[in-house]
Structures are given as C-alpha cells and as structure tokens.
N, C-alpha and C positions, 0 to 999 in steps of 0.2 A: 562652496556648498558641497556639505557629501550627500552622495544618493548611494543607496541601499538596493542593490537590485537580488529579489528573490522571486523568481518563479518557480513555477511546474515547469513540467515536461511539457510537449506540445504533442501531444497522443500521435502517433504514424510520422511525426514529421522531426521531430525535436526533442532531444531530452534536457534536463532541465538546466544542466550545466551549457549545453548549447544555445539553450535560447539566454541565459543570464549573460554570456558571450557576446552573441547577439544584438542586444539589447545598451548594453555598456556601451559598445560601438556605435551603436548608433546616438547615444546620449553625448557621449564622448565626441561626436562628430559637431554637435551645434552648441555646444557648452565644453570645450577644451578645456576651460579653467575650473572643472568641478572635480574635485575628487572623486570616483566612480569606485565602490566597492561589493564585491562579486556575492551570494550568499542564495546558491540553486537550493532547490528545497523539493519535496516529498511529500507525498500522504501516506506512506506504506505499501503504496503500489511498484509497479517496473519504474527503477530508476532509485531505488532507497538506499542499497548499498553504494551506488557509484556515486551520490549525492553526499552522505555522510562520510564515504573514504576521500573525498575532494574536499571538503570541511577540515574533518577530525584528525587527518594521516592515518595513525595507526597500521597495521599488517593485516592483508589478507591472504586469509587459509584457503591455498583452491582445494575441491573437493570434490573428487568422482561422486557421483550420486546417480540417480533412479529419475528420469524424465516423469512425465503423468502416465504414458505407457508402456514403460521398463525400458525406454533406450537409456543408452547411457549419456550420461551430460554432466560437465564440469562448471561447479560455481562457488563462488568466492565466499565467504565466509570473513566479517571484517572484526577482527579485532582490535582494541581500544582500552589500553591501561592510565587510569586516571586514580587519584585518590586514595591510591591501594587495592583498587579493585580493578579486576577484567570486565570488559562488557563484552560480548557478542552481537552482533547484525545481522541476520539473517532477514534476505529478502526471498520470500515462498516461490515467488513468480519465475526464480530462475531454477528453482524444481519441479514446479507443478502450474505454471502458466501456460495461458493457452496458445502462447505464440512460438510456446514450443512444438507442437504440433501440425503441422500443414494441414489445411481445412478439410482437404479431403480425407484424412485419418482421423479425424476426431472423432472419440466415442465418449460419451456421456457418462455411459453404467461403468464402463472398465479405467475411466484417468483415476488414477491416486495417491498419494499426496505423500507415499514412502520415501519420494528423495526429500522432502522435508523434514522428516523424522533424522535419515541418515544427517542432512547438515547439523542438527540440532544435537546430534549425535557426537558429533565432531566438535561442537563447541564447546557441552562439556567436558569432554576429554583436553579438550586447550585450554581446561583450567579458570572458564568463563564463571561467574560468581551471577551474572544479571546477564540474558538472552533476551534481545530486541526484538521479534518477529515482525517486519511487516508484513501485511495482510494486503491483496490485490492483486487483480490482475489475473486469478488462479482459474483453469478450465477443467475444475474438479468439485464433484459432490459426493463426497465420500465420508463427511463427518469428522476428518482427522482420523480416521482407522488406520490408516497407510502409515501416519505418523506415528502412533500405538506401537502400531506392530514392526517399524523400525527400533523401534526402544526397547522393545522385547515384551509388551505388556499381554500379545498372543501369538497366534501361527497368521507368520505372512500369506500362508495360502488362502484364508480363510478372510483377514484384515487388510491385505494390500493390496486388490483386484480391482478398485472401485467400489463406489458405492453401490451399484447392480448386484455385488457380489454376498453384501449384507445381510439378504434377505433371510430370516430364520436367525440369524445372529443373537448366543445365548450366552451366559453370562460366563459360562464355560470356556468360552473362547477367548478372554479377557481376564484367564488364571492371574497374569503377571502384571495388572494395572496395582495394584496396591504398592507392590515391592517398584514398581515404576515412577509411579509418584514420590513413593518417598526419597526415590534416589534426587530426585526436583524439588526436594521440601526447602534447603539451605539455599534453593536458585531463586531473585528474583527475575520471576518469565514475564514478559510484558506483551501484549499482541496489538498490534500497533495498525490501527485501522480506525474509520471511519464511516465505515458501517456498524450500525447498532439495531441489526434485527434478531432476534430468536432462531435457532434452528427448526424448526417446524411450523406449521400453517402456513396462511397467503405470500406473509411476506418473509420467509424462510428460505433457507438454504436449497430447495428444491422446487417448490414451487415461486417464489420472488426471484433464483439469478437462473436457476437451471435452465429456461427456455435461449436467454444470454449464450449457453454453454454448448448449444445444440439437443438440448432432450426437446422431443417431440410431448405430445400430451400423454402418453402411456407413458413413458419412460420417464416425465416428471411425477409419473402419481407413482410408479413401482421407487424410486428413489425417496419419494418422500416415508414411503411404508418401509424401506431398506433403515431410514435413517429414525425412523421411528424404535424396528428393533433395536440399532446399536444405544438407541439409549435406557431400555428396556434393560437391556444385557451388560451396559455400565449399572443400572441401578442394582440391579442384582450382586454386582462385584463391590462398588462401593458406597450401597447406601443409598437413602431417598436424595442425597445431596447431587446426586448425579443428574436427580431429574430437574430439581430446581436449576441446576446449573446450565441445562440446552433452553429454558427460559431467559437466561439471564441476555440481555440487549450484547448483542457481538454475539452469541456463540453462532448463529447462521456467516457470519462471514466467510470469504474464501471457500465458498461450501462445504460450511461446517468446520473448517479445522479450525475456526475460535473455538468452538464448541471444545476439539481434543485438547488445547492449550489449557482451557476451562477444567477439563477434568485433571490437567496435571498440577493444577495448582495455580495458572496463570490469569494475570490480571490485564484489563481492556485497557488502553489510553489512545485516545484520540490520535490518529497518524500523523495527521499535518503538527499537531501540537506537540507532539513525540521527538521530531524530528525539529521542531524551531526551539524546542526547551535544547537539545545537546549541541544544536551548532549557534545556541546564545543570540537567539533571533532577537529576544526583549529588550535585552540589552544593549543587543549593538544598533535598536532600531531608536534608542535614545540619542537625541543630538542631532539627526540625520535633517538634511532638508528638506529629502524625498524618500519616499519607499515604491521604487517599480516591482510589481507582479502581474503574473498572467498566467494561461494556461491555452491549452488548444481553442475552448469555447466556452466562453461566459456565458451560463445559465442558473435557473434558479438553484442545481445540484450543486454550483460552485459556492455558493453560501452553506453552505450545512457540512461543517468539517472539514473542508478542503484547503487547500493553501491560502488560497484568495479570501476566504474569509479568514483565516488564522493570521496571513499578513497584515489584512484591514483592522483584526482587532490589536495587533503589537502596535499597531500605526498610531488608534484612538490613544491606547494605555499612554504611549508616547508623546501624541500629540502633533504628530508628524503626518502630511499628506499623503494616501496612499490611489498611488495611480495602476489601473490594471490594464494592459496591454492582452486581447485575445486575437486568435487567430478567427472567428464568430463571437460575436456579443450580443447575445438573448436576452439581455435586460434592457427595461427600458430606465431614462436616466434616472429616473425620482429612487429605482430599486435598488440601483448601484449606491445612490447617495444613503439610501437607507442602510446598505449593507455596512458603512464608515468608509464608500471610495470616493474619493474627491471626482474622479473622471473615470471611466470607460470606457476604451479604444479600440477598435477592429483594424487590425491589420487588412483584410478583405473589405472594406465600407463597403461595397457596393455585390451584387451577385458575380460579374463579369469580373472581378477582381478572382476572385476563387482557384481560379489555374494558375494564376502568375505566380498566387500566393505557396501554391503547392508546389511549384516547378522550384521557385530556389525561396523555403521559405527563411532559413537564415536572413539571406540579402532582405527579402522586402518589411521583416520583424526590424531589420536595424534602422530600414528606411522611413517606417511608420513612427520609432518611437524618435527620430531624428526630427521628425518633423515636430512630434509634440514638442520634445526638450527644448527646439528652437521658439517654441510659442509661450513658456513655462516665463512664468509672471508678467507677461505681457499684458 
C-alpha cells in the first residue's frame, strides 16, 4: 500500500517537513512493507518556502532585506522554472513575521512590511513572470505601505514606518503607485493565504488580528484610522477601484499587505490549496491507500482553508482515506468525519501527556502514528 503523508507544520514545535519525517517513521515502523511517501505541505504561513523548495528544487535567491523594524535579515527567495516560465516564492514571514522580533521589542504602530516589498523586488529583477506570496504568520499592520514604498510607489519615510506612521496619509504620498503597478501588469502576483477578511471594520486587519500582534485598544482604533487614510490616499491615486479593492475578502490579511498586493494588481488563492496545486497534491493523492495529515492542533480553524481540510478534500476527490494526526484534537469525532477524515488523532490523548509530547515532540508524533499504522485495517 502507498501512504501519502502531508502535513502542516506543528506550530513551536515542528515544521512541516519534520513532522512528514516523523510521521513516515513511525508508519514505517508497524507497516515496513508500505511504500511511505513524503509530501509536507503549507497554508502560506512560516514554513512555505522550505516546503515548496523541498517538493519543487528549484534555486534560492538569498536576499538582504528590512526585518518589520529595519534590522537587517536574510531570506530566501525560491525560484522555480517550469513550462517556460519563472515563478517566484516569496514567504512574508521571513521579512515581516513576528518571530522576528523578541516579545519584548515589539511594536505595533512602527512593524513594516518593507523587507517584503525589497524580496518582491528581487524577484522581479530574477526575471520571475508569476510571484507566489504567502501570507502568515506576519506581526505587521501596516496595509502593505512598506511594500509600496519598497517598489518606489512613495517616500519610505512617510510608507515604511508602520502603520502608526499612516496617519494623514494623502494621496500625494502615493505619487509612484500607478507607474508601480504598471511595471506588475505582465506579473501574475498571487497572495497565497487563507484568510479572507476585508481590510477595515471588526474583522479587519486592525481590529480582527491587531490585538494577536500586541496593539492595545488605542493603538488598534489609531491603526484602523491610519489604514483607513492609506486607502483614502490610494483612491485618490488610483481610482474608486482602490477602495473596492480593501473590501475585497483577503485584502486585511497579513495586516493589510493582501490589501497592497490588491492594489498592485494581485489575485487571492487559497494557501493550503496554492501550495497542494504546485507540489500535485490531487494527483498524487490518486491511487494512494492512505493520506496522513496533521497540524499542531485540530480545531474548528483547521477546517476553513487550512491543510487538513485541503488534504481531506484531495482525499474525498480521490477516494482515499484521510487520517489526521494532531498534537490537540478539538474536534469531536462526528466533526472530524464531517470534515471527510476518516479518524482523528492526538498525539497528547490525555492532559498529563502534554510535556512528554513537548519535550521530544518528533519521537512521540512517530510513536502515536506507529500505533495507529499498526491498528490500520484491523
């Protein structure tokens, strides 16, 4: 029998090539005689480019770039020629994530989201035809301003400070977004995520993730009016199309930088789904005898876009049983089965499991799914 193992990352503990690792091993350990083949996976969060350059090969471009508060930080940039065309991978999180930052430095108003712009920068200069973004993981609400004003579309003084820095933001300051976009008109820009809320109101880029990000209740309502101008001062530069565009479902992601992707031209697609269409998740989930996936913690969030349900649904399409393996499993089982998983498994069963599981979680992910494999058609 072949099994198909695609997970997530296992959030603090695992990423996702480690746990598909893992996980193999431990299948491999009660069923020797099964073909086990490896296929880590993504939603466009931390872990998107090492996921896809472990798939795809391809070359990566490393790239000085701008942290979320101007340190400097190097990140890869993965290039991918197929078809006649370059694509580009850029994952945000390793410009403008917040585990770039130590908890005691983070600032809310001032992260932004310039070393994204600079990699995005680099990729078309590498001749990239289609730019991948994944979206995730980012400790920035800035609206993609920082990205702008990497591109040249204003004054970094004015666009790359953070979203705090916004405030009064006129359309002035946004001289160079037209001649910016158009230089993006022959790119197809993809922003590869899994959230699909609006930049502004409840559940927007300021008020829905900002508290996540460290703003207090001022500093979420001053950010939401900062991000309020720069769409004000986009309309101004390019048209009422600017302002339909921070409506449209994704542009709040990453705080806000769907939103600048949106204005340069770029289009939403699902992360998990982004990332199982290029490493031919449908395909090779054809034939299989099993499909293991999993993630840190199964809950109702892991059904809406995320791997585990984008595994479950190649499984159904397929026909093929899909079992999910979590480090917490917040469902109960009728939800699991509803979601298209045949089972749902906790590495932790019980609370007092909890440490063992953190102290070597490799070992006990290989030992839990050991035990399943070994029960698998019994």
């Amino acid at each position: 029998m072949r099994v198909l193992v695609a997970p997530d990352g296992f959030t603090g503990t695992l990423t996702a090539s480690q746990a598909a690792r893992a996980m193999a091993r431990g299948w491999s350990a009660a069923r020797p005689g099964d073909e086990v083949e490896l296929c880590p996976l993504s939603d466009g969060g931390p872990g998107f480019v090492e996921v896809l350059a472990s798939v795809l090969g391809g070359r990566l471009l490393h790239v000085g770039a701008s942290g979320p508060l101007g340190d400097p930080v190097r990140a890869p940039v993965l290039l991918v020629d197929a078809g006649g065309q370059r694509t580009a991978y850029v994952e945000s999180a390793l410009a403008c994530g917040s585990a770039l930052v130590p908890a005691d430095r983070r600032d809310a108003l001032a992260a932004s989201t310039t070393g994204v712009g600079e990699l995005l920068a680099a990729a078309l200069e590498a001749g990239a035809r289609r730019v991948v973004v994944g979206l995730g993981g980012s400790g920035t609400t800035d609206g993609g301003a920082g990205v702008l004003a990497a591109l040249g579309a204003g004054d970094p003084d004015r666009l790359g400070r953070g979203g705090g820095a916004l405030a009064g933001v006129e359309a002035g300051d946004l001289a160079g977004l037209r001649d910016v976009r158009a230089r993006w008109a022959d790119v197809d820009l993809v922003a590869a995520s899994d959230v699909d809320v609006p930049l502004l109101g409840p559940r927007g880029a300021a008020r829905g993730f900002g508290p996540q990000k460290g703003a207090g209740p001022a500093q979420v309502e001053a950010l939401e009016a900062a991000l309020a101008d720069l769409v004000r001062a986009a309309e101004g530069a390019l048209g009422p199309a600017a302002r339909a565009l921070a409506e449209r479902p994704g542009s709040g992601a990453a705080g806000g930088l769907g939103y600048a992707l949106a204005l340069l031209g770029g289009r939403r697609e699902g992360g998990a789904r982004a990332v199982a269409g290029a490493v031919r998740l449908p395909e090779r989930a054809r034939g299989a005898g099993a499909l293991l996936t999993g993630e840190g913690s199964l809950d109702w969030q892991s059904l809406h876009g995320k791997v585990v349900a984008e595994v479950a649904r190649c499984g159904g399409e397929a026909g093929v049983p899909v079992v999910a393996v979590a480090g917490q499993v917040r469902l109960e089982p009728e939800q699991a089965r509803a979601a298209g998983l045949a089972a749902a498994a906790a590495v932790a069963e019980r609370p007092e499991d909890v440490p063992a599981a953190l102290a070597d979680p490799a070992g006990t992910l290989a030992a839990r799914v050991r035990r399943l494999a070994a029960g698998w058609g019994a």
